[in-house]
N, C-alpha and C positions, 0 to 999 in steps of 0.2 A: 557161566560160572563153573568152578570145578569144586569136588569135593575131596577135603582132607582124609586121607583113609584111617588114620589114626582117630580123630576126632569127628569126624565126619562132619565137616563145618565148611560150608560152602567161602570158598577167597574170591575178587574180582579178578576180572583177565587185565593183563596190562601189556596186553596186543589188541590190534584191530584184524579185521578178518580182509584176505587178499581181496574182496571184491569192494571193500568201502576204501584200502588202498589207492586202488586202481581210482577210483570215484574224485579218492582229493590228488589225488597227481593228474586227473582230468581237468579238474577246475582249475589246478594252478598255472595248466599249458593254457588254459580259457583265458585266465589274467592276465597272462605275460600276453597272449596274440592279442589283449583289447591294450591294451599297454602300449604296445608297439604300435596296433595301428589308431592309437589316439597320436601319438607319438608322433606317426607320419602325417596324419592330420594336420596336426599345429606346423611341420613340417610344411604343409600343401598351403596352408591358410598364410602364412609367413609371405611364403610367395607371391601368394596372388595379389598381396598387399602391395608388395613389389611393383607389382606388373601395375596395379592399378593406381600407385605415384606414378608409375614412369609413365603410364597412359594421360594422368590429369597431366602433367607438365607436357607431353607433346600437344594436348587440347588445349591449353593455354599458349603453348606456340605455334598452334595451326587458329587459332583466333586470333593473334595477333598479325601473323601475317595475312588473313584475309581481310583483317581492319586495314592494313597501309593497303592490299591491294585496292579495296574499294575508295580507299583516299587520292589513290592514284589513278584510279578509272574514273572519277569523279572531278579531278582537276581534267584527265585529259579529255572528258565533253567538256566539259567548259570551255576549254582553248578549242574544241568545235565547234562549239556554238558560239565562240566569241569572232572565229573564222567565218563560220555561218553568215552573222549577223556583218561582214562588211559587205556581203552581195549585195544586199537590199540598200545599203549607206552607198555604195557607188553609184546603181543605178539611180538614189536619187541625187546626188550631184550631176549626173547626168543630166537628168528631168529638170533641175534647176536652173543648168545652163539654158538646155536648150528656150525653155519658160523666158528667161532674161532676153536671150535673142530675139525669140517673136515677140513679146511688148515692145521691145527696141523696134520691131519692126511696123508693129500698132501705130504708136505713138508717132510716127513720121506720116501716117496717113487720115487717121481719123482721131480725135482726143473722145470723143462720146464712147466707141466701140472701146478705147485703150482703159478706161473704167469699169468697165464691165470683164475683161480680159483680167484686170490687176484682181478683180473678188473671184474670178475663177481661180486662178494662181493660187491665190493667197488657201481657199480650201484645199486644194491639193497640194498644197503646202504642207496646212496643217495634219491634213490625212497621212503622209506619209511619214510625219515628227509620231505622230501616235501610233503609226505600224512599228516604227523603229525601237519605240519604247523612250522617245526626247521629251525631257521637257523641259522649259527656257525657268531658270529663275529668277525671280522679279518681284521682289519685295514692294510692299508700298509705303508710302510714306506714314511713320509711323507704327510700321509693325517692328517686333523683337529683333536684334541682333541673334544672328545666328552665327557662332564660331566653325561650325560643318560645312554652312554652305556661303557666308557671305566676308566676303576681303574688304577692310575699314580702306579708304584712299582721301579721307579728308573728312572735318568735322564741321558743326553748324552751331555757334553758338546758341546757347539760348537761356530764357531768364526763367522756366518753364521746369520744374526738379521731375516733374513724370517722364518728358521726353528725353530725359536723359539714356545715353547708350540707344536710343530707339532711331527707327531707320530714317532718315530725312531725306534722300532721292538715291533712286537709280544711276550710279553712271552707265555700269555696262551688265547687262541681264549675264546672270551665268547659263549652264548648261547640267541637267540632270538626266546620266542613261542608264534604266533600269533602275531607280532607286538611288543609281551610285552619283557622286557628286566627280563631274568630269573638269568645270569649271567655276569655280564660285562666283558668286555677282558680286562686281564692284561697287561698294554704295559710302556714300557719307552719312554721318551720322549724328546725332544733336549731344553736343556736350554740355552739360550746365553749369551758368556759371552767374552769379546772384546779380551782380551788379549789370550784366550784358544784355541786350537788344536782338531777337533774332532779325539776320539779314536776311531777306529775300533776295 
């Protein structure tokens, strides 16, 4: 404060002194540098946003192409192993021939031995139908119509409303590889009809 020399009555100062100057012109370069670098911040964070869209969309197109590739490595064992699997189908047409030839050749010399020959056969027969992964189908009479694995080739009357659509003979066994239906069995089937007879 100063004093009035007249009055001697102390007035307020309506200055600040150079060192509390200096003090707020420090803070306000303090603000502006936190300014600026919040500033670059949101700046840097902007970015990286950026970067990590473009990241997720190349990740979603590096998953998608490693989905077709293994869809592709996946068919092509398969066409390996479906390759694979005719070694083993040749040699047993082989085996079957040759099988056919010596009972042909049994059968002209002994008929007791050519029986005992035909049940060897017949097991290695079916041993090598189960190596391959065959198996014959062959409904019986009276089981369900199956549209997957069985072809209708003629009907059987009958006076009977259960055995209706159900199986009534084998004509010709199909063939099952792996599960997959390679040939369906050809069977007739019983259709009902109130007034009819089944034939035998």
């Amino acid at each position: 404060m100063n004093f009035n020399n007249e009055n001697n009555l102390p007035t307020p100062l309506n200055t600040f002194s150079f060192c509390e100057v200096l003090f707020y012109i420090y803070l306000l370069n303090r603000l502006k540098s936190f300014e600026d670098t919040a500033y670059a911040n949101c700046l840097t964070i902007t970015k990286l946003n950026e970067t990590i869209s473009q990241l997720e969309k190349s990740f979603t197109q590096c998953l998608e192409i490693t989905c077709a590739c293994q869809k592709q490595t996946a068919e092509l064992l398969n066409n390996n192993i479906e390759r694979h699997a005719l070694n083993p189908a040749i040699e047993t047409v082989v085996f079957l021939y040759d099988e056919i030839r010596q009972l042909k050749s049994v059968s002209e010399k002994n008929a007791v031995k050519l029986s005992s020959e035909i049940d060897i056969s017949l097991q290695l027969a079916h041993d090598k139908l189960a190596y391959l992964g065959i198996e014959k189908i062959m409904p019986l009479e009276g089981d369900c119509f199956d549209t997957a694995k069985h072809t209708v080739c003629g009907y059987e009357e009958t006076e009977y409303p259960d055995l209706h659509t159900k199986i009534n003979k084998t004509i010709t066994p199909g063939i099952l590889y792996r599960g997959k239906v390679i040939t369906p069995a050809r069977v007739k089937i019983y259709r009902y009809s109130k007034n009819s007879e089944t034939i035998n």
